[in-house]
N, C-alpha and C positions, 0 to 999 in steps of 0.2 A: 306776434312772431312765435314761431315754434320754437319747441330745444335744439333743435337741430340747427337752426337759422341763429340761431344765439351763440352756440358750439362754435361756430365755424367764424362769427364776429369776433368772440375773443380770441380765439386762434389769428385770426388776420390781425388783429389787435397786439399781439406779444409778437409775432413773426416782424412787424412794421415797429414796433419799439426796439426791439431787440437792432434792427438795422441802424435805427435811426441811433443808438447808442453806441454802436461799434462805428458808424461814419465818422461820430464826435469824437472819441477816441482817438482814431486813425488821424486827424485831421489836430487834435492836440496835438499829437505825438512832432509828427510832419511841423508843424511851428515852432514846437518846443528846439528840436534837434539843429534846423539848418539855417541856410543865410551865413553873412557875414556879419554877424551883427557884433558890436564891441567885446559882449562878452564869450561868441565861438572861437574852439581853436584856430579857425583859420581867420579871425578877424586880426588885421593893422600887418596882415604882410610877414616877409622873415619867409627862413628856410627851417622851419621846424619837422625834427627828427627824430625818431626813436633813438633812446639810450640804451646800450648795451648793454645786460643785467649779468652782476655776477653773483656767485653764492658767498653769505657772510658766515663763519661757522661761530656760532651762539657758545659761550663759555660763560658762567654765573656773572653778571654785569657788567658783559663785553660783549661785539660782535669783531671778530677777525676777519682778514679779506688779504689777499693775496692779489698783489698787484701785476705780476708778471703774466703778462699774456693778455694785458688788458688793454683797455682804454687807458687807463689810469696808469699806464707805467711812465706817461710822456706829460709833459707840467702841460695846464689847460684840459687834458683829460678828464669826463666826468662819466661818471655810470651808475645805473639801478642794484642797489645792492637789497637781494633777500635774504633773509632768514629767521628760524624760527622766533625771534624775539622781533621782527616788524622788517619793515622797508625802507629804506633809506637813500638819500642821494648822497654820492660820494666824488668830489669834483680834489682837483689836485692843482693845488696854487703855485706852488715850488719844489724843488727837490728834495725836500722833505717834509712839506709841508702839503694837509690836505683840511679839507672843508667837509663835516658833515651831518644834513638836516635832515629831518624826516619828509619822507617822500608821499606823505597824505595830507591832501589838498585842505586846506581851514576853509573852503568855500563848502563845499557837500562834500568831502571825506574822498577823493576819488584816488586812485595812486597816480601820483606823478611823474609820469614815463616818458615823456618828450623832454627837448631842447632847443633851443635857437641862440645858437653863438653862446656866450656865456650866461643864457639865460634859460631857466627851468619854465616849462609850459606844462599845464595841467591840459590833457587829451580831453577832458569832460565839459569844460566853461572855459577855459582859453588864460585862464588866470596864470600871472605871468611871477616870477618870482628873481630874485637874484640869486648868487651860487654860496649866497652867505644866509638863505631864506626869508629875505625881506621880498614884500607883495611890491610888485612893480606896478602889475595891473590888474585892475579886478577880474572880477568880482568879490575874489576873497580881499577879506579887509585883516587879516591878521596872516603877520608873518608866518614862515614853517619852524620848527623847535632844533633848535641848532644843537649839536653833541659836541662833547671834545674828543678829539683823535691824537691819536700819538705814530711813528714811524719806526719801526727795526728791524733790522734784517728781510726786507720785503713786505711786510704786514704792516698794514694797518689796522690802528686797535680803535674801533669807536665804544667809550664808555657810553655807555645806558643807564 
């Protein structure tokens, strides 16, 4: 065989690997994501919904959040709150009283931005949680980290 006929084998030789590695990829990817399998978000049914995000303003071992205009002004009320100290879910149990745990997933770290009824859904594995951050459903095996909050004059103070 010449160089040139050799040239053009490994050429066909990397072109046909290279394919054959991108197929496998593509086709991980494709099983990895979909179906309904127990632990997708769309698996076991429900009306699962995006949570309204409000901004928290970060003060030295505090985030503050202003409930007027929210989701949260009305008891049952729950919403994504950001800020620069992290993410948080923030759910409202009574008229003065609110619930609030970190909104990153104990399964692979994802942020937790959905709901279904009074229950927190992780958009990434379908892991389901309660509105006090105990794991309902997996795949996460540990609860979310629960903060305490306090109520006055419209704010909510979650210590950190």
């Amino acid at each position: 065989m010449s160089d040139a006929n050799a040239h053009v084998s490994r050429r066909r030789f990397c072109a046909g690997a290279c394919q054959v590695a991108s197929g496998a990829t593509i086709a991980t990817l494709f099983t990895g994501c979909g179906g309904d399998s127990p632990t997708s978000p769309s698996g076991g049914g429900g009306n699962v919904t995006s949570l309204g995000t409000v901004s928290g303003r970060f003060t030295t071992g505090r985030v503050d959040v202003t409930v007027a205009g929210t989701a949260l002004a009305s008891d049952g009320g729950a919403a994504l709150v950001e800020s620069v100290a992290g993410v948080y879910l923030l759910s409202r149990t009574s008229a003065n009283s609110f619930t609030a745990v970190e909104a990153v997933c104990t399964h692979e770290g994802c942020t937790v931005s959905n709901a279904d009824g009074d229950q927190y859904v992780c958009p990434c594995h379908g892991s389901r949680y309660s509105r006090s951050g105990q794991v309902l459903r997996g795949p996460a095996v540990a609860s979310l980290r629960r903060y305490t909050t306090s109520f006055n004059d419209g704010v909510v103070t979650i210590a950190i």
